[in-house]
Biopython code that builds the backbone (N, CA, C, O; Angstrom):
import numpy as np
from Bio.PDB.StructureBuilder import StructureBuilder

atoms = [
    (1, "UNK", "N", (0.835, -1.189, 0.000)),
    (1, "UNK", "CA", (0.000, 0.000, 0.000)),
    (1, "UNK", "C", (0.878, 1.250, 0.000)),
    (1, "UNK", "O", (1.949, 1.257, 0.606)),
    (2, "UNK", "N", (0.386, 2.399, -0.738)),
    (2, "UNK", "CA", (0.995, 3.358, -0.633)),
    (2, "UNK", "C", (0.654, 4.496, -0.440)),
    (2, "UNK", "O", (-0.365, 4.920, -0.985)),
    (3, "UNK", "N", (1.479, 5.354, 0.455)),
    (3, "UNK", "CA", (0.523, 6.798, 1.248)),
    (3, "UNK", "C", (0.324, 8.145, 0.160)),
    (3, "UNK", "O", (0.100, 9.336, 0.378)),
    (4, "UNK", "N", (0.457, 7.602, -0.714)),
    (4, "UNK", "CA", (0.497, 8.611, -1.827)),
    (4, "UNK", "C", (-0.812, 8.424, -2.654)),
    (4, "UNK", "O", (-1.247, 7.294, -2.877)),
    (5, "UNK", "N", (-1.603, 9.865, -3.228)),
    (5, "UNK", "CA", (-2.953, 9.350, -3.888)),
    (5, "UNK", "C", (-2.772, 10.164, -5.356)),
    (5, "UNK", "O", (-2.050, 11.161, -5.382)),
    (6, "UNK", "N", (-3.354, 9.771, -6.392)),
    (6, "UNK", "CA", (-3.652, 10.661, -7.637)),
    (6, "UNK", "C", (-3.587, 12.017, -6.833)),
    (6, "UNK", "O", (-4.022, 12.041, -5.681)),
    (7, "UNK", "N", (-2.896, 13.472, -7.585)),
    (7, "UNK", "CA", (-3.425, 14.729, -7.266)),
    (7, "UNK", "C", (-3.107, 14.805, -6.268)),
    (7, "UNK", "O", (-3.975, 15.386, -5.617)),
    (8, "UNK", "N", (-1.721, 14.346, -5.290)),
    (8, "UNK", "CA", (-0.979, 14.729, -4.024)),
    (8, "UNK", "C", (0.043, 15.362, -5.167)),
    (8, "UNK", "O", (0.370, 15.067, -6.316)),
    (9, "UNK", "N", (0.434, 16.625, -3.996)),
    (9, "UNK", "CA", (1.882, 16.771, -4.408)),
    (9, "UNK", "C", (2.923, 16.504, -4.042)),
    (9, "UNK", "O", (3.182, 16.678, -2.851)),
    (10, "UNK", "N", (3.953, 15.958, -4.977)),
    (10, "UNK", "CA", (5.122, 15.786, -3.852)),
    (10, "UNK", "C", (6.706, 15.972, -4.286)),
    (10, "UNK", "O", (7.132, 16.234, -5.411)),
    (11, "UNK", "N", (7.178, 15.839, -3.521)),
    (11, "UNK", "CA", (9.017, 16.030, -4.064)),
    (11, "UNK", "C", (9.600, 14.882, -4.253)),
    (11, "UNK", "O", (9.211, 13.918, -3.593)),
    (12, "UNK", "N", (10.782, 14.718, -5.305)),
    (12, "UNK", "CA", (11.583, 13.689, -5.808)),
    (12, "UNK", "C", (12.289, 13.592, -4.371)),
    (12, "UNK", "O", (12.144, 14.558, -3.622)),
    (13, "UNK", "N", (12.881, 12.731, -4.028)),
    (13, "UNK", "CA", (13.961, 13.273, -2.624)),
    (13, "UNK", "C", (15.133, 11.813, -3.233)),
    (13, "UNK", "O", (15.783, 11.240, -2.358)),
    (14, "UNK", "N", (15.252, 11.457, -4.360)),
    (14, "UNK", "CA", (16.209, 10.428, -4.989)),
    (14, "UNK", "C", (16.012, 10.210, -5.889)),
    (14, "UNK", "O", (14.833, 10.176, -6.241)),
    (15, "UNK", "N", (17.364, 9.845, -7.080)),
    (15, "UNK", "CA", (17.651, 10.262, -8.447)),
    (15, "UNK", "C", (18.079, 11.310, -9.003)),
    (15, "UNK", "O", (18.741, 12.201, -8.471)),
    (16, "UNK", "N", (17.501, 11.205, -10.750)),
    (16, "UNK", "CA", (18.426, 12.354, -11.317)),
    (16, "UNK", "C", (17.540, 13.607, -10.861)),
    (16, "UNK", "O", (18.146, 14.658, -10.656)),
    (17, "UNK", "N", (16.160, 13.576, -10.688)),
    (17, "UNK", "CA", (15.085, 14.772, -10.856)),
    (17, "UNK", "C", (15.353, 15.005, -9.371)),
    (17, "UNK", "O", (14.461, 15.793, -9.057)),
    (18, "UNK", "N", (16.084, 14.760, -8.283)),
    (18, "UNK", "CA", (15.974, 15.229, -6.706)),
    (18, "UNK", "C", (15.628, 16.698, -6.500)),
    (18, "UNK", "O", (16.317, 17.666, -6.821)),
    (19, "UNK", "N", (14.473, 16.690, -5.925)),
    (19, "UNK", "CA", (14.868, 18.320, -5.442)),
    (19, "UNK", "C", (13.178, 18.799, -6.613)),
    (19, "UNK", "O", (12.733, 19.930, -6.418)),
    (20, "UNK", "N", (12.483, 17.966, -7.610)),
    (20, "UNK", "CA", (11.764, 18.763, -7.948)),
    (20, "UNK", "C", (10.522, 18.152, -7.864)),
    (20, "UNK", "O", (10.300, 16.968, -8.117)),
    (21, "UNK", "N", (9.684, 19.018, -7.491)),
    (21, "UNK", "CA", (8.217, 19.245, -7.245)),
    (21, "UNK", "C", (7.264, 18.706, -8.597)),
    (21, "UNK", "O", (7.632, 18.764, -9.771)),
    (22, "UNK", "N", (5.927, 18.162, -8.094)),
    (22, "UNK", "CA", (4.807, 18.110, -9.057)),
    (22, "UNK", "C", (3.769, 17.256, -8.476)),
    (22, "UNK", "O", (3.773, 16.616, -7.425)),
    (23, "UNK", "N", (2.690, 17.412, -9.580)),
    (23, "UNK", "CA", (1.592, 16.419, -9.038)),
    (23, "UNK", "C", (1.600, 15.158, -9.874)),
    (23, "UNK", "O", (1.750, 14.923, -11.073)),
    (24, "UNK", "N", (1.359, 14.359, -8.674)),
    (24, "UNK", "CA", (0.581, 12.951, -9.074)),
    (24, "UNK", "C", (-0.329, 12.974, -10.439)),
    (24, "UNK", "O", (-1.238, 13.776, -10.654)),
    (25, "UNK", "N", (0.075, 12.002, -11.251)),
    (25, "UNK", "CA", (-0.595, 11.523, -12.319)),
    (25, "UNK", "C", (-1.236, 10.047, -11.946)),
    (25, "UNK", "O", (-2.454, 9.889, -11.863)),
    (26, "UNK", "N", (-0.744, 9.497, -11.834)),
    (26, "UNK", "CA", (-1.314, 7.745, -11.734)),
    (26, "UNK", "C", (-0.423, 7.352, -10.606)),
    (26, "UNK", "O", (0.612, 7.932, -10.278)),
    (27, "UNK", "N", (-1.080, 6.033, -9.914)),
    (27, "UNK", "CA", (-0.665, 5.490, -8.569)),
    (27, "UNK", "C", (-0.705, 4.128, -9.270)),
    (27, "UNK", "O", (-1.804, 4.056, -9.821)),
    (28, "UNK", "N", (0.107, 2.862, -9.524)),
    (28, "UNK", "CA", (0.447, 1.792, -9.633)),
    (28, "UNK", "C", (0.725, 0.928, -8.679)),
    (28, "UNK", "O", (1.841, 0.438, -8.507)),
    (29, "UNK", "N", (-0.795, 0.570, -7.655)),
    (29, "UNK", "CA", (-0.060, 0.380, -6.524)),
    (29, "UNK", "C", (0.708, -1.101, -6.676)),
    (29, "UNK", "O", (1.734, -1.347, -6.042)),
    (30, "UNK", "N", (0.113, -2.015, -7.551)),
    (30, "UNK", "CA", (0.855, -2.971, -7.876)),
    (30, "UNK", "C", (2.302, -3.435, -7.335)),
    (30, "UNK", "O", (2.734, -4.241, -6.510)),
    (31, "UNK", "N", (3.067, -2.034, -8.687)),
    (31, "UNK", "CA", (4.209, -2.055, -8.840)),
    (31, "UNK", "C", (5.152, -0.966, -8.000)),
    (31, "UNK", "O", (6.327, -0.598, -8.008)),
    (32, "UNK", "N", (3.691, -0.621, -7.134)),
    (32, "UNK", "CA", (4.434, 0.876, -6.266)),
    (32, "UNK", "C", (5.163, 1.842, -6.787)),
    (32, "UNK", "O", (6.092, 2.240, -6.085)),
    (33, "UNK", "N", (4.983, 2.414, -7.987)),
    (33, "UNK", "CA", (5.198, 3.507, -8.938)),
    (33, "UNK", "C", (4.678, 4.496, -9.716)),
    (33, "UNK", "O", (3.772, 4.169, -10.483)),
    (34, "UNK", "N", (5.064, 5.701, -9.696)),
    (34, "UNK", "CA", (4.125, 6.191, -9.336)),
    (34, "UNK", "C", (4.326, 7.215, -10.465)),
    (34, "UNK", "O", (5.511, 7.320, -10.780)),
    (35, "UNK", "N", (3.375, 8.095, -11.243)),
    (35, "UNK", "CA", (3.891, 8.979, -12.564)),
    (35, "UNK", "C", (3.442, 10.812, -12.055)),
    (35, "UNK", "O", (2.381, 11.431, -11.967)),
    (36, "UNK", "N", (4.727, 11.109, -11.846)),
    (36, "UNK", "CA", (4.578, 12.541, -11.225)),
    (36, "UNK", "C", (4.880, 13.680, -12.248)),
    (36, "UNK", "O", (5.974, 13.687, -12.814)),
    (37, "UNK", "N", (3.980, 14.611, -12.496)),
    (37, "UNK", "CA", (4.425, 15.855, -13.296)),
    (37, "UNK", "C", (5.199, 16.361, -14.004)),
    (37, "UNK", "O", (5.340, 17.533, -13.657)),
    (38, "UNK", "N", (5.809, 16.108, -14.849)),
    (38, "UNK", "CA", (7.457, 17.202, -15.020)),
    (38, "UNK", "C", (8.602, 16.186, -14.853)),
    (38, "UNK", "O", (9.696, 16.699, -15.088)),
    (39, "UNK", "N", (8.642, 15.090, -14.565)),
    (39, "UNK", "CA", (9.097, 14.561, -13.457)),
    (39, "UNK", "C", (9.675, 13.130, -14.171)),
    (39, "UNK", "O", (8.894, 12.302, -14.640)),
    (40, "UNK", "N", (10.938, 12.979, -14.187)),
    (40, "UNK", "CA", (11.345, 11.360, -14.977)),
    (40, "UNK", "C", (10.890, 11.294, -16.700)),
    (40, "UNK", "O", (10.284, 10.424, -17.326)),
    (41, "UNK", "N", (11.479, 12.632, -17.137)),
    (41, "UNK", "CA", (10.776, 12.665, -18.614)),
    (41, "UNK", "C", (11.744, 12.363, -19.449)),
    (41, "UNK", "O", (12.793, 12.991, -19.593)),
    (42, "UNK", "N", (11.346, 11.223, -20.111)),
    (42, "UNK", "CA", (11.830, 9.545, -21.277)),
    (42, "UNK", "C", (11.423, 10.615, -22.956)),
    (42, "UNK", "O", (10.460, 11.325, -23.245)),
    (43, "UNK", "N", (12.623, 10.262, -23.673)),
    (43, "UNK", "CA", (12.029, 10.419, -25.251)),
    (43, "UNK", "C", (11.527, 9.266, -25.958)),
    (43, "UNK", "O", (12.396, 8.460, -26.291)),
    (44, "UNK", "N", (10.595, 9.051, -26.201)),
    (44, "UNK", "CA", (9.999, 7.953, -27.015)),
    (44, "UNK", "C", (9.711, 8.523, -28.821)),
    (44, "UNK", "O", (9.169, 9.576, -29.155)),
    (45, "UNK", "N", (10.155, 7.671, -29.545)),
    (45, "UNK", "CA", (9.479, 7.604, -31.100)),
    (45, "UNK", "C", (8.529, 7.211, -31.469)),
    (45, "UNK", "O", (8.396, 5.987, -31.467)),
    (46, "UNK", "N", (7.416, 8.067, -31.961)),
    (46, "UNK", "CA", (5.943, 7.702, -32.356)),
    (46, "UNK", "C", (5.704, 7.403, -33.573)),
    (46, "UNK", "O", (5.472, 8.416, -34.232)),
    (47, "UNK", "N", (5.662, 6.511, -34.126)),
    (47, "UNK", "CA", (5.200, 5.903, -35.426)),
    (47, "UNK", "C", (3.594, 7.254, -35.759)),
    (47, "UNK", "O", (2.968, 7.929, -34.942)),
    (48, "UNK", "N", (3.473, 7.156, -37.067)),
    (48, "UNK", "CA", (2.448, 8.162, -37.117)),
    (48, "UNK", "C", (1.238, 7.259, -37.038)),
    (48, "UNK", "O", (1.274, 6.095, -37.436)),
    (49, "UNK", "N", (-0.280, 8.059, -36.295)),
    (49, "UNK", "CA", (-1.396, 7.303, -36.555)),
    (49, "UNK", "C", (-2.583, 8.115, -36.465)),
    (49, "UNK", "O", (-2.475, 9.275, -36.862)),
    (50, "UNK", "N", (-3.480, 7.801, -36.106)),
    (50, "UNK", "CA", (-4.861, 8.835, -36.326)),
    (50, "UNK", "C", (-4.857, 9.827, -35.102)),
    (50, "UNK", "O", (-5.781, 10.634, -35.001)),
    (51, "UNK", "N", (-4.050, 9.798, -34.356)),
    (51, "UNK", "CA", (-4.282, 10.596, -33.015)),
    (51, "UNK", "C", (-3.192, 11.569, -33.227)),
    (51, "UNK", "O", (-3.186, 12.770, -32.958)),
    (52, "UNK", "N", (-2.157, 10.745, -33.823)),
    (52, "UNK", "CA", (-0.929, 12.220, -34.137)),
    (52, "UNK", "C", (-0.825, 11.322, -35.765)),
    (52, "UNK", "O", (-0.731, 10.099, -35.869)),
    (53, "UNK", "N", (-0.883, 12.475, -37.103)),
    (53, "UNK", "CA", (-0.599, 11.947, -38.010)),
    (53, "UNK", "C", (1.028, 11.894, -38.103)),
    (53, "UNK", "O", (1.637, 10.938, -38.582)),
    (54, "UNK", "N", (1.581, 12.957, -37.623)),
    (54, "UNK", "CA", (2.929, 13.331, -38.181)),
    (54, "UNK", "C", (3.942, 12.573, -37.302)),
    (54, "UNK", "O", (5.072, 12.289, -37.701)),
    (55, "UNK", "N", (3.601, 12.352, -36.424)),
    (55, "UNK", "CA", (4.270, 10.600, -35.645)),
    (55, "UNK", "C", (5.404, 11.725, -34.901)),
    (55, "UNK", "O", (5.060, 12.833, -34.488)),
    (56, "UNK", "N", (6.652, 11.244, -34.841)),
    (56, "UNK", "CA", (8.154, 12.465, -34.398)),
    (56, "UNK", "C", (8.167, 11.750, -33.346)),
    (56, "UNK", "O", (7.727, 10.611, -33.190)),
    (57, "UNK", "N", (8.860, 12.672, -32.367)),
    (57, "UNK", "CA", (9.875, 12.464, -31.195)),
    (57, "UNK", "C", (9.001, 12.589, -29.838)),
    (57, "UNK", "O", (8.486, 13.633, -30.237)),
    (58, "UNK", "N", (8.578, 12.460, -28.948)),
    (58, "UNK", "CA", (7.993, 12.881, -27.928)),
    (58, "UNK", "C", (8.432, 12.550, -26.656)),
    (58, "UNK", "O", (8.827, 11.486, -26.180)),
    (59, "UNK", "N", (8.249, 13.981, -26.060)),
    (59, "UNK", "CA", (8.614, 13.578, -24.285)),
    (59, "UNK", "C", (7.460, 13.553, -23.439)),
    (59, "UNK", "O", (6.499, 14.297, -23.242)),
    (60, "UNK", "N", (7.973, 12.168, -22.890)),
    (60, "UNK", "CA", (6.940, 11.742, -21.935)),
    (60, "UNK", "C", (7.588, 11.299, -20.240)),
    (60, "UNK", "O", (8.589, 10.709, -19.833)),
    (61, "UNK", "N", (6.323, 11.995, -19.562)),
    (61, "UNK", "CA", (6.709, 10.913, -18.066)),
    (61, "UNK", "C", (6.876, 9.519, -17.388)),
    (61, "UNK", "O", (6.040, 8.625, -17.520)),
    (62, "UNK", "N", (7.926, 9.410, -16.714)),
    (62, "UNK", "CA", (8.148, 8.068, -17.193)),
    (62, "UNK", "C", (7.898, 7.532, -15.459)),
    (62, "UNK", "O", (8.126, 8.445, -14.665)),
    (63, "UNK", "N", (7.486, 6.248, -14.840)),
    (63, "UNK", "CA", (7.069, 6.091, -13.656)),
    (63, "UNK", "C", (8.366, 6.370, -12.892)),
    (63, "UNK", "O", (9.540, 6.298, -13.252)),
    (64, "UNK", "N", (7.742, 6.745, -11.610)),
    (64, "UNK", "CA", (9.061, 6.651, -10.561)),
    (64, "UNK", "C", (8.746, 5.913, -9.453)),
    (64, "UNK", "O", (7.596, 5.624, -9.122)),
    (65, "UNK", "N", (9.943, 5.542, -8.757)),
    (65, "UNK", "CA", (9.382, 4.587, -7.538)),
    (65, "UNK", "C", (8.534, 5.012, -6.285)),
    (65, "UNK", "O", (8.992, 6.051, -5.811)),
    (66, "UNK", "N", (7.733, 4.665, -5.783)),
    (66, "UNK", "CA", (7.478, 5.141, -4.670)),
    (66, "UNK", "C", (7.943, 5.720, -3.579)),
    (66, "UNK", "O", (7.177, 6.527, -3.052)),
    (67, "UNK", "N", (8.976, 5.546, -3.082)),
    (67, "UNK", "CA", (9.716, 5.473, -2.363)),
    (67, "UNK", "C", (10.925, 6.946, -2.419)),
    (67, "UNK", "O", (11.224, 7.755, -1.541)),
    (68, "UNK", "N", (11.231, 6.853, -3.369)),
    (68, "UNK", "CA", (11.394, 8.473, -3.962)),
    (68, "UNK", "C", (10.713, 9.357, -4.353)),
    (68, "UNK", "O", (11.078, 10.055, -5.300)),
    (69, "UNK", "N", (9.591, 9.539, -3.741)),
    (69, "UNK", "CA", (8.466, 10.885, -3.435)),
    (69, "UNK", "C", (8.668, 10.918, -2.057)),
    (69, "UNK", "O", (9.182, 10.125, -1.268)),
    (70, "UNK", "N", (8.175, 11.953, -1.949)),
    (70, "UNK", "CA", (7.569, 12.732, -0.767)),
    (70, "UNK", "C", (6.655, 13.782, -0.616)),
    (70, "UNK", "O", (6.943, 14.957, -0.847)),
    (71, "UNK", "N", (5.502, 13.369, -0.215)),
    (71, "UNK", "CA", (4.069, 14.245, -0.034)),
    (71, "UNK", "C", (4.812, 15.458, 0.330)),
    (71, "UNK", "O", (5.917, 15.320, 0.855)),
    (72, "UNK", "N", (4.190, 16.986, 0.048)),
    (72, "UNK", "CA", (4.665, 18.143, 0.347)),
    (72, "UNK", "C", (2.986, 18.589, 0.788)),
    (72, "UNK", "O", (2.087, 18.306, -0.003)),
    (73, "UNK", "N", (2.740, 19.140, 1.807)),
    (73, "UNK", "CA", (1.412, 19.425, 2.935)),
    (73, "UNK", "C", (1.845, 20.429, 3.665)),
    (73, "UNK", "O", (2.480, 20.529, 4.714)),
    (74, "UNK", "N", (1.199, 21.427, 2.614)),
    (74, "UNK", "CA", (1.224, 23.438, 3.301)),
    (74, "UNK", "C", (2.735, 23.904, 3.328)),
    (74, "UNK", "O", (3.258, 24.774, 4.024)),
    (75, "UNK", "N", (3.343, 22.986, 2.267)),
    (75, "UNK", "CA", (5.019, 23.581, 1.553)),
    (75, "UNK", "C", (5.840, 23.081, 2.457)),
    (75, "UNK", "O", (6.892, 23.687, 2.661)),
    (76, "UNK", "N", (5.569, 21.967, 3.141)),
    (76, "UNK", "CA", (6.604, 21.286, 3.895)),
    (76, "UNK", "C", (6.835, 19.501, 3.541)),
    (76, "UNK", "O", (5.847, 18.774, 3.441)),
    (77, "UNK", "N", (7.632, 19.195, 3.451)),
    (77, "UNK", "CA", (7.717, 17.720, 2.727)),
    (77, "UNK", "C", (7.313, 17.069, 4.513)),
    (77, "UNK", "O", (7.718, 17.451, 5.611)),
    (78, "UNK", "N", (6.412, 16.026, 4.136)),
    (78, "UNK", "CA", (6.337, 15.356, 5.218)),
    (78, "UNK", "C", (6.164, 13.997, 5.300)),
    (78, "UNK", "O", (5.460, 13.703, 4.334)),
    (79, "UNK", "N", (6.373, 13.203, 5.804)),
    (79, "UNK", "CA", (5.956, 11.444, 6.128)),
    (79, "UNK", "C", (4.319, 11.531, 6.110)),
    (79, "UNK", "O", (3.634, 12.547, 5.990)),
    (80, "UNK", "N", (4.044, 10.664, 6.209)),
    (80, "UNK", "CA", (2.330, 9.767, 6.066)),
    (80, "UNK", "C", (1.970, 9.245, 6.858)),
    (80, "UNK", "O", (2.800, 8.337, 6.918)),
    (81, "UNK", "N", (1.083, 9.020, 7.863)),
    (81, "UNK", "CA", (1.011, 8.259, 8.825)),
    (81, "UNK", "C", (-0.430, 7.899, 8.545)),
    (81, "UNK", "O", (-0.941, 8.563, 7.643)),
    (82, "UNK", "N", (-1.478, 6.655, 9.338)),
    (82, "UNK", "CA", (-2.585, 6.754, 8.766)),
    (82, "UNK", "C", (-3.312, 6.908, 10.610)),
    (82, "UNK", "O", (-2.724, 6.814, 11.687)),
    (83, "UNK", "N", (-4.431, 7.109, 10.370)),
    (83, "UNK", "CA", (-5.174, 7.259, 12.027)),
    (83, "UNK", "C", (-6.697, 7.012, 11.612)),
    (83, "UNK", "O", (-7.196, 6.813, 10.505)),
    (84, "UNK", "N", (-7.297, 7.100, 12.966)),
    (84, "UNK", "CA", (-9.055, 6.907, 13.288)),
    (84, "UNK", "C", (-9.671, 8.546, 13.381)),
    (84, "UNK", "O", (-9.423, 9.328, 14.299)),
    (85, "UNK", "N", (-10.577, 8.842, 12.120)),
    (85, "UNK", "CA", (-11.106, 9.717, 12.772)),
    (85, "UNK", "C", (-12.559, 10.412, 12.681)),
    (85, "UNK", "O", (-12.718, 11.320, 11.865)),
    (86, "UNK", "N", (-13.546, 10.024, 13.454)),
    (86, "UNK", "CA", (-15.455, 10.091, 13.147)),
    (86, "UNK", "C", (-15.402, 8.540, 12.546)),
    (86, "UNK", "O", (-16.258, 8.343, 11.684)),
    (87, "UNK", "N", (-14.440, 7.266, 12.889)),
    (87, "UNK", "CA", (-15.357, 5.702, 12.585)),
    (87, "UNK", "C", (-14.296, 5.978, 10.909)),
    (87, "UNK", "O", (-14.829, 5.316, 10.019)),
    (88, "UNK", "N", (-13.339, 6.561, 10.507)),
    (88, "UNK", "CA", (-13.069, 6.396, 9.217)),
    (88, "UNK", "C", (-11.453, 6.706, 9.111)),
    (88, "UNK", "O", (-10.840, 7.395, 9.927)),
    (89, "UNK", "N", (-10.946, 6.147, 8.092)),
    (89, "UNK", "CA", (-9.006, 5.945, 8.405)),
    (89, "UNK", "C", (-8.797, 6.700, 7.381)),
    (89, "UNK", "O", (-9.103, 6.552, 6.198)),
    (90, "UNK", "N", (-7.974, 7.941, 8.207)),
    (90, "UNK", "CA", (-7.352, 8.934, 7.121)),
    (90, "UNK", "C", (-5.906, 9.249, 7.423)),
    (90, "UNK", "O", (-5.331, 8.909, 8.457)),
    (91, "UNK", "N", (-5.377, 9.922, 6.436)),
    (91, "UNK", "CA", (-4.007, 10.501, 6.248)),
    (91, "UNK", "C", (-3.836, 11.318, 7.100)),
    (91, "UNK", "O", (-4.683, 12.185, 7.315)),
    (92, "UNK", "N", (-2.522, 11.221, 7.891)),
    (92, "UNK", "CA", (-2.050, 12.010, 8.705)),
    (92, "UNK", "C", (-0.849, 12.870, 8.582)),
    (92, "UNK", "O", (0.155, 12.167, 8.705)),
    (93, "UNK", "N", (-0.652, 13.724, 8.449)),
    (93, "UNK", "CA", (0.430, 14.579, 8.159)),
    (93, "UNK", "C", (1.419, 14.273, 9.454)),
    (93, "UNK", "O", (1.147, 14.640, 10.597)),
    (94, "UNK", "N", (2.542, 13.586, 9.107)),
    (94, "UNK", "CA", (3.364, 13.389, 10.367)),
    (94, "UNK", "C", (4.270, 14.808, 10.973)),
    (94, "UNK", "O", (4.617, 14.988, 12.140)),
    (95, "UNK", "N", (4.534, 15.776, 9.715)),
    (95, "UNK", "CA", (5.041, 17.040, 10.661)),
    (95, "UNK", "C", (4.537, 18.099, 11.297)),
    (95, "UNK", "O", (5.149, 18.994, 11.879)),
    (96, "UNK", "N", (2.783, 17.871, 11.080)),
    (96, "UNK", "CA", (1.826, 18.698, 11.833)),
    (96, "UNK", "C", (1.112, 18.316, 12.354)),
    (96, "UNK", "O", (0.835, 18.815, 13.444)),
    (97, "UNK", "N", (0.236, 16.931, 11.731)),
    (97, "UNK", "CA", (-0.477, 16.239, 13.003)),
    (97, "UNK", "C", (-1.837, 16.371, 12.353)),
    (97, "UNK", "O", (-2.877, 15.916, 12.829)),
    (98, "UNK", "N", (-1.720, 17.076, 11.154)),
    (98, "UNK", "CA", (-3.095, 17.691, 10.179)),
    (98, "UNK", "C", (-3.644, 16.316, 9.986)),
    (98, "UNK", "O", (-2.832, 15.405, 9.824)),
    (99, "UNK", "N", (-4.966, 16.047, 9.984)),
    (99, "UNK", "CA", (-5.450, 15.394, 8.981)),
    (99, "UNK", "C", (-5.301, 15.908, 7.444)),
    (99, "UNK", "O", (-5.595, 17.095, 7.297)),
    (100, "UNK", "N", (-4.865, 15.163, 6.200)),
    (100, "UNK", "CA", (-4.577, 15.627, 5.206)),
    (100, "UNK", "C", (-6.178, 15.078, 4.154)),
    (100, "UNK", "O", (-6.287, 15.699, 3.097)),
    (101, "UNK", "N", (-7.156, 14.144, 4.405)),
    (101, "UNK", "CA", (-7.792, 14.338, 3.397)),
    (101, "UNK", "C", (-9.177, 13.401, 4.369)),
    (101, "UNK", "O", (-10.276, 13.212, 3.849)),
]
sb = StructureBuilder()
sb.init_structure("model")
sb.init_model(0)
sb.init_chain("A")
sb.init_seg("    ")
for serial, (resi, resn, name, xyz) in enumerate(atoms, 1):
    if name == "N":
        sb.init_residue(resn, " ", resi, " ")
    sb.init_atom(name, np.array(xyz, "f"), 0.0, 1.0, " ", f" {name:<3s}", serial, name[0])
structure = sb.get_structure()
């Protein structure tokens, strides 16, 4: 399981991208990887087809591990914790104590 959801933001904190910010695209919890913004961008070659005729070069985001994010909650990178709260289990902001969602 992973404390990270679609539409969190968070920071690289390992690899080449360390240090940069974005949002969540897709959560793989499968494979625990995760496709963030801006973030791990791969050149791929597109054969041409009805969606792009002219085919070319394209940059795309490429997954990153889980484990190298970090949720950022009111501009501070923080850990995840989970808790009880009104009968229902939510995200806990471990450097404030916030419920996060």
């Amino acid at each position: 399981m992973l404390k990270i959801k679609k539409g969190d933001t968070v920071q690289v904190i390992a690899g080449k991208d360390n240090g940069k910010q974005g949002k969540v695209v897709s959560v793989d919890l499968k494979t625990r990887r995760v496709i963030v913004e801006g973030v791990n961008m791969v050149t791929r070659h597109s054969k041409p087809s009805q969606a792009n005729p002219n085919g070319g070069i394209v940059q795309k985001e490429a997954p990153i591990d889980g484990s190298n994010v970090m949720l950022v909650y009111k501009g501070k990178l923080t850990r995840v914790g989970f808790g009880m709260k009104d009968g229902k289990k939510v995200r806990i902001a471990k450097a404030t104590g916030d419920v996060i969602d």
